[in-house]
DSSP file (Angstrom, degrees, kcal/mol; ACC not computed):
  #  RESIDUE AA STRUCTURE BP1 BP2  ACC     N-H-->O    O-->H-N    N-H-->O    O-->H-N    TCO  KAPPA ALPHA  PHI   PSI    X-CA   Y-CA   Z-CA
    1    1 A X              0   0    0      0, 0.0     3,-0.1     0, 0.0   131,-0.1   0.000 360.0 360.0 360.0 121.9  124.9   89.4   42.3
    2    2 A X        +     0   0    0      1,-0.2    27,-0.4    53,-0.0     2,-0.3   0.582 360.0  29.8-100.6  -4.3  127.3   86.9   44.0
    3    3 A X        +     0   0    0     25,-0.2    25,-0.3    26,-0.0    -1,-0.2  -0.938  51.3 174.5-164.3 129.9  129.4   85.5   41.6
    4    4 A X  E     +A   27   0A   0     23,-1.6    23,-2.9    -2,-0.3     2,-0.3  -0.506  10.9 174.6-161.5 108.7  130.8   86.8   38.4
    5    5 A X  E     -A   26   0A   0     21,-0.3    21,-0.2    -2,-0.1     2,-0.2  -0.787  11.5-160.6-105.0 123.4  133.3   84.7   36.5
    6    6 A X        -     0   0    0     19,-2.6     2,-0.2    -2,-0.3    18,-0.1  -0.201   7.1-161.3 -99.4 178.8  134.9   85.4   32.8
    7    7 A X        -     0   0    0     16,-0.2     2,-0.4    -2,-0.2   106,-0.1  -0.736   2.4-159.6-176.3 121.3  136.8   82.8   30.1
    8    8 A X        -     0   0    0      8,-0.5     8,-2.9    -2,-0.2     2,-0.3  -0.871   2.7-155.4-121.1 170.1  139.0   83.3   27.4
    9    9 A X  B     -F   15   0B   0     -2,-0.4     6,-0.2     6,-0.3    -2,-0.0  -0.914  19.1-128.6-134.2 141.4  139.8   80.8   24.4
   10   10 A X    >   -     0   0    0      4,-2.0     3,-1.8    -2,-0.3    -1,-0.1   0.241  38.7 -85.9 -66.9-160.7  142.9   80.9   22.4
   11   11 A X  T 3  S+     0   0    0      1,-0.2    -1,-0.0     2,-0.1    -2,-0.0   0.875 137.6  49.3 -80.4 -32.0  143.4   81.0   18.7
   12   12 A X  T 3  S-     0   0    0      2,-0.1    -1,-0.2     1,-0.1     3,-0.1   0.474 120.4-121.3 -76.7   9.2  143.1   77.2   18.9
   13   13 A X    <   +     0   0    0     -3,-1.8     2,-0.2     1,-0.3    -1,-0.1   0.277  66.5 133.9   7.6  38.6  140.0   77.9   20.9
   14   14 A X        -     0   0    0      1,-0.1    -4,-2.0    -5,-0.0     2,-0.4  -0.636  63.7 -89.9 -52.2 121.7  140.9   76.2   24.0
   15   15 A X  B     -F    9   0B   0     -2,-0.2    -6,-0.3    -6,-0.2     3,-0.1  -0.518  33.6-135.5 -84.7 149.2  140.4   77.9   27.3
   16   16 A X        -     0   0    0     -8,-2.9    -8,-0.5    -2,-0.4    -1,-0.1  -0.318  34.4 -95.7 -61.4 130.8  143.0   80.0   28.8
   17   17 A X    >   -     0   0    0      1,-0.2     3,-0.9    -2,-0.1    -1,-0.2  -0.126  30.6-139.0 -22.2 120.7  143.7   79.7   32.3
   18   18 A X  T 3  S+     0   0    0      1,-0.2     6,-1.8    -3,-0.1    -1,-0.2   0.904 100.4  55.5 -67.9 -17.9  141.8   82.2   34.1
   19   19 A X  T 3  S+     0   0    0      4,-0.1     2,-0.6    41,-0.1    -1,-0.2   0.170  76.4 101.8 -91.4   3.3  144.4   83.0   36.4
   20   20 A X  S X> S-     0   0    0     -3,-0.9     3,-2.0    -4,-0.1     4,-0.6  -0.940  92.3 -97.8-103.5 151.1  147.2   83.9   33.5
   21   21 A X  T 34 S+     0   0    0     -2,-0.6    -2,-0.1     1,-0.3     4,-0.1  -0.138 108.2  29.8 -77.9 140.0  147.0   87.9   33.8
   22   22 A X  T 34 S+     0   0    0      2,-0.2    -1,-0.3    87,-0.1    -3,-0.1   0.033 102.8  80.8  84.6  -8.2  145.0   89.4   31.6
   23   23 A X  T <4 S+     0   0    0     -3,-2.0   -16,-0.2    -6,-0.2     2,-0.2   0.818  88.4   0.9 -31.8 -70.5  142.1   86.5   30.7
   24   24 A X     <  -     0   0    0     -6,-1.8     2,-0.3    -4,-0.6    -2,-0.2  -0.790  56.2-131.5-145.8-168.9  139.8   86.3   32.9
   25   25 A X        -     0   0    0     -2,-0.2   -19,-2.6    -4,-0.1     2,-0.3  -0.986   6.4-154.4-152.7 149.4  138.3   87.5   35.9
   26   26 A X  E     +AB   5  58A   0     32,-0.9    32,-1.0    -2,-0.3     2,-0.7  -0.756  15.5 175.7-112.4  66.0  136.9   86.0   39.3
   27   27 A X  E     +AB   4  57A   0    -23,-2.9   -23,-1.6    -2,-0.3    30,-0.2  -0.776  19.7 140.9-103.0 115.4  134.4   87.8   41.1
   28   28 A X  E     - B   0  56A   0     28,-1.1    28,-5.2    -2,-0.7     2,-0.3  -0.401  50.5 -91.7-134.3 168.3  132.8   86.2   44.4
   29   29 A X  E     - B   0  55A   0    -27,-0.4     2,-0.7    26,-0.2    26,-0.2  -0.773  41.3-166.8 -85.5  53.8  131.3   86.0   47.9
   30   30 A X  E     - B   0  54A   0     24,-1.0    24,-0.9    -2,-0.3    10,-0.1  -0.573   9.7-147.2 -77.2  98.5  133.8   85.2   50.2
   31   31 A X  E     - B   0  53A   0     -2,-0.7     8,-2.8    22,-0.2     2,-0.3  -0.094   8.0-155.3 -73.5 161.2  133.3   84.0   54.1
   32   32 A X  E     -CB  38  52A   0     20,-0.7    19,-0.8     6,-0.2    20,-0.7  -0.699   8.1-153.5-132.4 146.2  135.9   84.8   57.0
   33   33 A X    >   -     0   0    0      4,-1.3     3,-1.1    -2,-0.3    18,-0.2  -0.296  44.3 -82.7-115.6-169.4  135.9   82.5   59.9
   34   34 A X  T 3  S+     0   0    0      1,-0.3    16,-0.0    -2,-0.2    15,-0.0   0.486 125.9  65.6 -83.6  -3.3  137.0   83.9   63.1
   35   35 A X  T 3  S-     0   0    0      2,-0.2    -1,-0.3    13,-0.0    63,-0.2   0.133 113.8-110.8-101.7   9.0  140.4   83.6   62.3
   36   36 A X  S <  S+     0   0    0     -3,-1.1    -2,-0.1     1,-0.4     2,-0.1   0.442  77.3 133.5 105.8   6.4  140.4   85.9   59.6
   37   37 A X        -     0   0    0     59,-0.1    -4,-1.3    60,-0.1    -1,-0.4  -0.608  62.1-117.2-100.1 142.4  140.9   82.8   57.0
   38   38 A X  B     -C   32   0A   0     -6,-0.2    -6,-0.2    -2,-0.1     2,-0.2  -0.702  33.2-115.5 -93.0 153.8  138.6   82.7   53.9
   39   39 A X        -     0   0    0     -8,-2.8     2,-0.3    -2,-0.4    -8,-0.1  -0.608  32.7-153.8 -83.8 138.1  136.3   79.5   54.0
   40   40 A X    >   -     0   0    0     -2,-0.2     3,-1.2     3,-0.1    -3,-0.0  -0.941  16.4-142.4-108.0 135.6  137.2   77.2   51.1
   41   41 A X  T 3  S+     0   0    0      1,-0.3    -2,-0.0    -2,-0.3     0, 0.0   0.446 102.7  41.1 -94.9  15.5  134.9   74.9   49.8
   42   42 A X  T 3  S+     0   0    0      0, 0.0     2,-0.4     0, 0.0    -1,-0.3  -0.240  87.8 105.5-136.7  40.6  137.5   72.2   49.2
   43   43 A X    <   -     0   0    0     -3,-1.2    -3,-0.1     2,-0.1    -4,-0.0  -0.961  50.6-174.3-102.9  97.0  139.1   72.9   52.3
   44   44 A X        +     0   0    0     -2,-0.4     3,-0.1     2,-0.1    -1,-0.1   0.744  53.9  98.6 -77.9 -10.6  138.1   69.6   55.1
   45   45 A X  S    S-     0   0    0      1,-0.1     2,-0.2     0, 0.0    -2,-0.1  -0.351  84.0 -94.4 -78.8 147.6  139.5   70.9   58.0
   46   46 A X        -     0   0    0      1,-0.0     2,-0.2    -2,-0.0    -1,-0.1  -0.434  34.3-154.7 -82.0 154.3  137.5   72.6   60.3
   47   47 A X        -     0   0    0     -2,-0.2     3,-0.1     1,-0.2    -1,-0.0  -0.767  21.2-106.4-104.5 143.9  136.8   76.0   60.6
   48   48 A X        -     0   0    0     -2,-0.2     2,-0.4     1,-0.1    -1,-0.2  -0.121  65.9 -80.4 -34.4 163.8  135.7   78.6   63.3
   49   49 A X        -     0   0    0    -16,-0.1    -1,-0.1     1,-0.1   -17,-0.0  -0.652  57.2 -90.7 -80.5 125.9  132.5   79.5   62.7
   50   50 A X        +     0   0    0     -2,-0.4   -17,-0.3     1,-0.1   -16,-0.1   0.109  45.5 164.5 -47.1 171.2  131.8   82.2   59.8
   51   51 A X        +     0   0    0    -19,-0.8   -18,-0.1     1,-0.3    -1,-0.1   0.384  53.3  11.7-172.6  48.1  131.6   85.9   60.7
   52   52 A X  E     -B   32   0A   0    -20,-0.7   -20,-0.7     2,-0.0     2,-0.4  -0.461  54.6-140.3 157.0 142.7  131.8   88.0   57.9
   53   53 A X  E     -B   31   0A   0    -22,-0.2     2,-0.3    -2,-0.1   -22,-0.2  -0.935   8.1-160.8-101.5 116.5  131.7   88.2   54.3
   54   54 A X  E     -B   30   0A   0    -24,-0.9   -24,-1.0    -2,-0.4     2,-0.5  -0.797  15.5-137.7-100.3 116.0  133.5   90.0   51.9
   55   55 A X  E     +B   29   0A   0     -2,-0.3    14,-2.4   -26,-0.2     2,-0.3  -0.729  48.7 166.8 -78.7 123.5  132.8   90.9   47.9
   56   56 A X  E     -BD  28  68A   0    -28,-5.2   -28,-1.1    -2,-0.5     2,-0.3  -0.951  41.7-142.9-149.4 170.8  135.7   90.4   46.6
   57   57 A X  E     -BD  27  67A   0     10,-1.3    10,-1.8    -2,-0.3     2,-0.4  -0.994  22.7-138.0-134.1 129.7  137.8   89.9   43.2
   58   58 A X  E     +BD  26  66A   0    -32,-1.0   -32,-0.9    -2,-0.3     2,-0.4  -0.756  20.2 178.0-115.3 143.2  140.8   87.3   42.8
   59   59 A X  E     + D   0  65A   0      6,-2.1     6,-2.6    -2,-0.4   -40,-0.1  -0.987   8.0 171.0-147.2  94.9  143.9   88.4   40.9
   60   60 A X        +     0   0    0     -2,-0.4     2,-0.4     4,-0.3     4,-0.3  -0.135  25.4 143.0-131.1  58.7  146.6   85.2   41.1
   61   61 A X  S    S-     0   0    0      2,-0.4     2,-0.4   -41,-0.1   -41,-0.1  -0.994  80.0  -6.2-118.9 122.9  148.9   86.4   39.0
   62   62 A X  S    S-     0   0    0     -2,-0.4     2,-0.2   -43,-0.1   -41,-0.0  -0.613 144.6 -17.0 -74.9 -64.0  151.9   85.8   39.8
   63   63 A X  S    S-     0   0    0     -2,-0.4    -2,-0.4     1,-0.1    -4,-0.1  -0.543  98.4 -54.9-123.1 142.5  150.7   84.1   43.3
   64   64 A X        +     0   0    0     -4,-0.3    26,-0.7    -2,-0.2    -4,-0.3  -0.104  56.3 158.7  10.3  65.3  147.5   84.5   45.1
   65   65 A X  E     -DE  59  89A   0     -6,-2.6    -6,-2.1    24,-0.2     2,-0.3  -0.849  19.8-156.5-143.6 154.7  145.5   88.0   46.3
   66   66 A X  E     -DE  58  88A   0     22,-0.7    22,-1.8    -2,-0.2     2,-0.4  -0.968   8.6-168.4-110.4 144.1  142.2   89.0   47.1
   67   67 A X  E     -D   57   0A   0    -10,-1.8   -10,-1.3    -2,-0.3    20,-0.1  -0.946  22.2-123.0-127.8 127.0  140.7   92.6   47.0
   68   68 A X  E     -D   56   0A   0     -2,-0.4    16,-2.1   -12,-0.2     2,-0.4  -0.195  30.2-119.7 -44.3 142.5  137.6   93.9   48.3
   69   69 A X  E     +G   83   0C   0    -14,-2.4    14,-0.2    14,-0.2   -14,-0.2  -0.714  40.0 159.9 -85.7 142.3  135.2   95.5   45.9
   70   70 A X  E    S+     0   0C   0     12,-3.3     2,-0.3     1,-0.6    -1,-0.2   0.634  70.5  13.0-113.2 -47.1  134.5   98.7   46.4
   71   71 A X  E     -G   82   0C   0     11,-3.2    11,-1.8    60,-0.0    -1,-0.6  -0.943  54.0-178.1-113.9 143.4  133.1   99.8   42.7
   72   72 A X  E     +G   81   0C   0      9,-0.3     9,-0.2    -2,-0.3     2,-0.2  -0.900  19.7 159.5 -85.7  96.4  132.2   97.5   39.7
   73   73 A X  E     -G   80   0C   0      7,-1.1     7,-2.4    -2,-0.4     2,-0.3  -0.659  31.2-139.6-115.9 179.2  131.2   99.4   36.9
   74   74 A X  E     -G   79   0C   0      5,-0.3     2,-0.4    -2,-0.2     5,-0.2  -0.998  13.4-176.8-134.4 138.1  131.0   98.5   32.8
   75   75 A X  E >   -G   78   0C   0      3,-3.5     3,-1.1    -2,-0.3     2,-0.4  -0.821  65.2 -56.0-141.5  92.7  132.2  101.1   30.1
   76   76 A X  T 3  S-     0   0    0     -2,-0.4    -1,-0.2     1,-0.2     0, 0.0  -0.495 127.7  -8.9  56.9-121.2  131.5   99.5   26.4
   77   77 A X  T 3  S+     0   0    0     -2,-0.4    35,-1.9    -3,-0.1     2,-0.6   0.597 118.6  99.6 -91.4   9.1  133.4   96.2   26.3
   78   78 A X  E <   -G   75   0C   0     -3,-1.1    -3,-3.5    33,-0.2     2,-0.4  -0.719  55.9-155.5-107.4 125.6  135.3   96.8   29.9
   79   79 A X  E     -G   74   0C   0     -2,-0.6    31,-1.7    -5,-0.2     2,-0.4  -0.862  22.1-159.6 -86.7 132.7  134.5   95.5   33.2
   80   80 A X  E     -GH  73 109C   0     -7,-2.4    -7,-1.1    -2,-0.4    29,-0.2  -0.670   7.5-170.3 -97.3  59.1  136.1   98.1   35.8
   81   81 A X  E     -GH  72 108C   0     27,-1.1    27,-0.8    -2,-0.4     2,-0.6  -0.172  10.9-167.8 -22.2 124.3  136.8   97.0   39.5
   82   82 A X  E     -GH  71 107C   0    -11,-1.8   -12,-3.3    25,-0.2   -11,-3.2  -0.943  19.6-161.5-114.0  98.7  137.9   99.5   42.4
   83   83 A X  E     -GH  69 106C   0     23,-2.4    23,-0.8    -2,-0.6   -14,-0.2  -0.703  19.5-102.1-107.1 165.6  138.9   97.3   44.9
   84   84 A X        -     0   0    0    -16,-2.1    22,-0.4    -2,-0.3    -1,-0.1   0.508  41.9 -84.8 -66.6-161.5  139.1   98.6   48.6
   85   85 A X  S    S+     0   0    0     20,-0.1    18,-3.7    17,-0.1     2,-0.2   0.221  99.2  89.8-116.3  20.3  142.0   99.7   50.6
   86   86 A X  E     -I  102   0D   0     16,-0.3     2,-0.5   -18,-0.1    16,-0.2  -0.718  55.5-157.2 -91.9 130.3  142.8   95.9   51.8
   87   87 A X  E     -I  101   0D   0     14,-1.2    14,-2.6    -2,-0.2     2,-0.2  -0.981   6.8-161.2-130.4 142.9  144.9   93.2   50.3
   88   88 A X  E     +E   66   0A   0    -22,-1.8   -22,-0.7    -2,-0.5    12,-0.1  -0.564  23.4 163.5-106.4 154.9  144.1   89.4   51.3
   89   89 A X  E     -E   65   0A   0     -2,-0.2    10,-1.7   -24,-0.2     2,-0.4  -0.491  41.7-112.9-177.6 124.7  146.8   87.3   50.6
   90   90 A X  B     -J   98   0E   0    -26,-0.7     8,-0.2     8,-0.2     5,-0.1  -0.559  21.0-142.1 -79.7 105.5  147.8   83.5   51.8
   91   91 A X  S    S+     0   0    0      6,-2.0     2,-0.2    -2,-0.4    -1,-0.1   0.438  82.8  11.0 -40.2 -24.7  151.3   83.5   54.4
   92   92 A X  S    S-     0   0    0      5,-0.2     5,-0.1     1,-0.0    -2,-0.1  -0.803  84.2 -97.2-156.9 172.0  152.4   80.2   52.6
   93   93 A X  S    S+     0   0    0     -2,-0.2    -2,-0.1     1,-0.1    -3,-0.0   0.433 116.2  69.4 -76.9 -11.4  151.8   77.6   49.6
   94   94 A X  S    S-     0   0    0      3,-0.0    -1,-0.1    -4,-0.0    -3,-0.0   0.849  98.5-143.7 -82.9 -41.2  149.7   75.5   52.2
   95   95 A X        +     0   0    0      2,-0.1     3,-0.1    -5,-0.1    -2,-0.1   0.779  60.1 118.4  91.0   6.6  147.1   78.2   52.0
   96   96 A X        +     0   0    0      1,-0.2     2,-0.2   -59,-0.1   -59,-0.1   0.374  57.8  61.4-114.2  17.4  146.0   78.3   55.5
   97   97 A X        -     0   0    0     -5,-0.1    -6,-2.0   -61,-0.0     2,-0.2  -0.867  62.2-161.8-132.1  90.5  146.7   81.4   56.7
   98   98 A X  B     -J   90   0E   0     -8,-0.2     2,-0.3   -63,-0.2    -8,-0.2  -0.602  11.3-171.6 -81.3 141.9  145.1   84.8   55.1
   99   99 A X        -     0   0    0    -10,-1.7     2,-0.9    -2,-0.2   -12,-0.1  -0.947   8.4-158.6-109.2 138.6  147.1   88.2   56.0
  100  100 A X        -     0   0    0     -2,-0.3     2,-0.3   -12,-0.1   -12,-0.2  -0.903  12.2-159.9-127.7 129.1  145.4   91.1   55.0
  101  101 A X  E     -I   87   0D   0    -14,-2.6   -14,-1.2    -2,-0.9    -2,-0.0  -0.870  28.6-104.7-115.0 159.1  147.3   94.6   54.4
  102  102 A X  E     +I   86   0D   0     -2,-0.3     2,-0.3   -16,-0.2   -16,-0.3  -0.201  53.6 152.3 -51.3 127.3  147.1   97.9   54.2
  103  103 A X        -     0   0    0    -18,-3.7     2,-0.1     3,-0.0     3,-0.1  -0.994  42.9-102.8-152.5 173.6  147.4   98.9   50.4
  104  104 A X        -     0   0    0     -2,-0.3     2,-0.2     1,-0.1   -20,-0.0  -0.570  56.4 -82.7 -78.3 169.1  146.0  102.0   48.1
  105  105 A X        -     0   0    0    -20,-0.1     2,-0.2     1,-0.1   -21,-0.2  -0.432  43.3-152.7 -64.6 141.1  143.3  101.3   46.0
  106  106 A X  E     -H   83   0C   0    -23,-0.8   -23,-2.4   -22,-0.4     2,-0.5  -0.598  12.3-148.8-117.3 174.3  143.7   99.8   42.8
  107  107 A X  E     -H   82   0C   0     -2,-0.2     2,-0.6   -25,-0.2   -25,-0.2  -0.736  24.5-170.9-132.8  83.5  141.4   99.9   39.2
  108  108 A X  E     -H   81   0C   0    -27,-0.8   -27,-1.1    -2,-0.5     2,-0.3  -0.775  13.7-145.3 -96.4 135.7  142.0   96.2   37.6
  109  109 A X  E     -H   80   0C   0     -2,-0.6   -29,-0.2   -29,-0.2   -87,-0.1  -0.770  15.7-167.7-100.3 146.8  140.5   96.3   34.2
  110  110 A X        -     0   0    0    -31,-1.7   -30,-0.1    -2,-0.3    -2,-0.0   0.115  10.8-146.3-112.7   5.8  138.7   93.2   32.5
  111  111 A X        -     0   0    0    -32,-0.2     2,-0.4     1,-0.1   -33,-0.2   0.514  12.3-141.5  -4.1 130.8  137.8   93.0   28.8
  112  112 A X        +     0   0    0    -35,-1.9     2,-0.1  -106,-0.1    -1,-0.1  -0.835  19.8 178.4-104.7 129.5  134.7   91.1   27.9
  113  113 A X        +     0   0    0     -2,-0.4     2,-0.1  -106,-0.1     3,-0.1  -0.281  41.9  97.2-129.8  77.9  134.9   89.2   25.0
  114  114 A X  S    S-     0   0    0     -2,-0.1     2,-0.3     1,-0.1    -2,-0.1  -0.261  80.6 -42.4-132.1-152.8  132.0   87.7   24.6
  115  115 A X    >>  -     0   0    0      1,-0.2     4,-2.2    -2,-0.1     3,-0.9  -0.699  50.7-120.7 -99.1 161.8  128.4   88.4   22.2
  116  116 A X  H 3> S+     0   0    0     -2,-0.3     4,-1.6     1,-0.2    -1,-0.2   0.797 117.2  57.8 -51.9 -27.3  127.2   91.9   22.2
  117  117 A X  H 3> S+     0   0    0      1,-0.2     4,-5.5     2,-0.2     5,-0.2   0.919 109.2  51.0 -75.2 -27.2  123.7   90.7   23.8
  118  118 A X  H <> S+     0   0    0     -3,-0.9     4,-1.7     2,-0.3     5,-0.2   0.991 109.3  48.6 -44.1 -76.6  126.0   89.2   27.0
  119  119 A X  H  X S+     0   0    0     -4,-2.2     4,-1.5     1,-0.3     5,-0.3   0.879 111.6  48.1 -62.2 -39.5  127.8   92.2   27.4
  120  120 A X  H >X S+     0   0    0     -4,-1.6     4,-2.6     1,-0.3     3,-1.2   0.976 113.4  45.0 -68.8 -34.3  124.5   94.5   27.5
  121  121 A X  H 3X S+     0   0    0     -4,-5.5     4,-1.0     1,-0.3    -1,-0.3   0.725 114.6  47.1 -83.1   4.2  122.5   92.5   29.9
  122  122 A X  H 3< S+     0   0    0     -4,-1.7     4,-0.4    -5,-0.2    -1,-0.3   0.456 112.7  50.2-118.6   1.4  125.4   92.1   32.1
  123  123 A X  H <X S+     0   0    0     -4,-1.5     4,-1.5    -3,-1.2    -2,-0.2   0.717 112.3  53.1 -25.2 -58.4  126.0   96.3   31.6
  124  124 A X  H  X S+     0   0    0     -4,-2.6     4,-1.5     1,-0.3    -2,-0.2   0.953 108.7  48.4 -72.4 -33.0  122.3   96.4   32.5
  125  125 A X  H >X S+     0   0    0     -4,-1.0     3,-1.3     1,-0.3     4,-0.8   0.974 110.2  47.2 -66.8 -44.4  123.0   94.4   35.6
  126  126 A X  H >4 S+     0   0    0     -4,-0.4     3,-0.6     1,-0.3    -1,-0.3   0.854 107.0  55.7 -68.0 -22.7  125.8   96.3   36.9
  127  127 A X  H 3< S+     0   0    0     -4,-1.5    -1,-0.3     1,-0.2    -2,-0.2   0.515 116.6  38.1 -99.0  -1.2  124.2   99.7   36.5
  128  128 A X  H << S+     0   0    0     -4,-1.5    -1,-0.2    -3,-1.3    -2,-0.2   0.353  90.4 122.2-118.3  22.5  121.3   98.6   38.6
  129  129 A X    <<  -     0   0    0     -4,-0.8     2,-0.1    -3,-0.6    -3,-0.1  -0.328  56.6-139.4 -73.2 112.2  123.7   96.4   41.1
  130  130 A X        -     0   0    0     -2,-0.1     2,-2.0     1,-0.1    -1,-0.1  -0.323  33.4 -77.8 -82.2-173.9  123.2   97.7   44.7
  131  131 A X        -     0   0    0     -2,-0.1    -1,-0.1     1,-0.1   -60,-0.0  -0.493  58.8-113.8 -61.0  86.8  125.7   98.1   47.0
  132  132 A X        -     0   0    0     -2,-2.0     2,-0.3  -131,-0.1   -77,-0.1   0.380  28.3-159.6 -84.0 166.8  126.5   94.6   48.3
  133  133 A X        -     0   0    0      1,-0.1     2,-0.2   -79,-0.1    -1,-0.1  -0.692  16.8-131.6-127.2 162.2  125.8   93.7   52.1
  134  134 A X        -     0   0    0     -2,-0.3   -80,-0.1   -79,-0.0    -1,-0.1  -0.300  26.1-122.8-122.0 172.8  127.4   90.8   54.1
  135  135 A X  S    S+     0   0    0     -2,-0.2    -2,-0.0     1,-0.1     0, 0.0   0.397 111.4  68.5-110.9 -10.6  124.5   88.8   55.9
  136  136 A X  S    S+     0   0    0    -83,-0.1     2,-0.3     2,-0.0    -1,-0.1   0.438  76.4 116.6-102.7  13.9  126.5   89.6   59.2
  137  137 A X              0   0    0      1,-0.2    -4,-0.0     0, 0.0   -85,-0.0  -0.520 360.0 360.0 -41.4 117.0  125.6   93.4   58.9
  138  138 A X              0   0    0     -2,-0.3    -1,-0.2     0, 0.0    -2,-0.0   0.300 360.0 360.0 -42.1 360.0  123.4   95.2   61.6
């Protein structure tokens, strides 16, 4: 798994922003250049060259963060995250500078609201989900 992305629809069923807190959730494959900046794909400026990757879950409520995953489990309709002991976060509104600090680990919870067959195969998928590996691993 590289990618796992949520939506929710209002009563007028229109979707909700993912990014207003409590919606949706963003979970990805994110490259580091050498400068410690995650690679954007609608970023043109050039980059160092990649050299390392990151599983990671985006939380931009109120402003911008990343967290490593450490755990992604599912418990009946609830996606669980344990992200790592890292926080990514952008120095400015320009976006072109990632800082990452020291922080405890946090447990951001997800509701799926979607149909019951959704939710099982994507249960089944997480419970047989290895651990993920970066492609710049020894």
């Amino acid at each position: 798994m590289t990618c796992l992305s949520t939506l929710n629809y209002d009563k007028n069923n229109s979707i909700i922003n993912m990014f207003t807190e409590g919606t949706g959730m963003k979970i990805l494959v994110q490259e580091l250049d050498a400068n410690n900046r995650f690679q954007h794909s609608d970023d043109l400026a050039s980059h160092p060259a990649i050299v390392s990757e990151k599983f990671i879950v985006i939380y931009a409520v109120p402003n911008w963060k990343y967290f490593e995953i450490d755990e992604l489990t599912m418990i009946g309709t609830t996606v669980s995250v344990r992200t790592g002991s890292q926080k990514f976060a952008y120095e400015n509104e320009q976006r072109n500078n990632v800082i990452a600090t020291e922080i405890e680990s946090l447990t951001l919870d997800y509701e799926l609201r979607t149909y019951d067959f959704i939710r099982t195969i994507l249960a089944d998928v997480l419970r047989q989900r290895e651990a993920f590996k970066t492609r710049f691993d020894n």
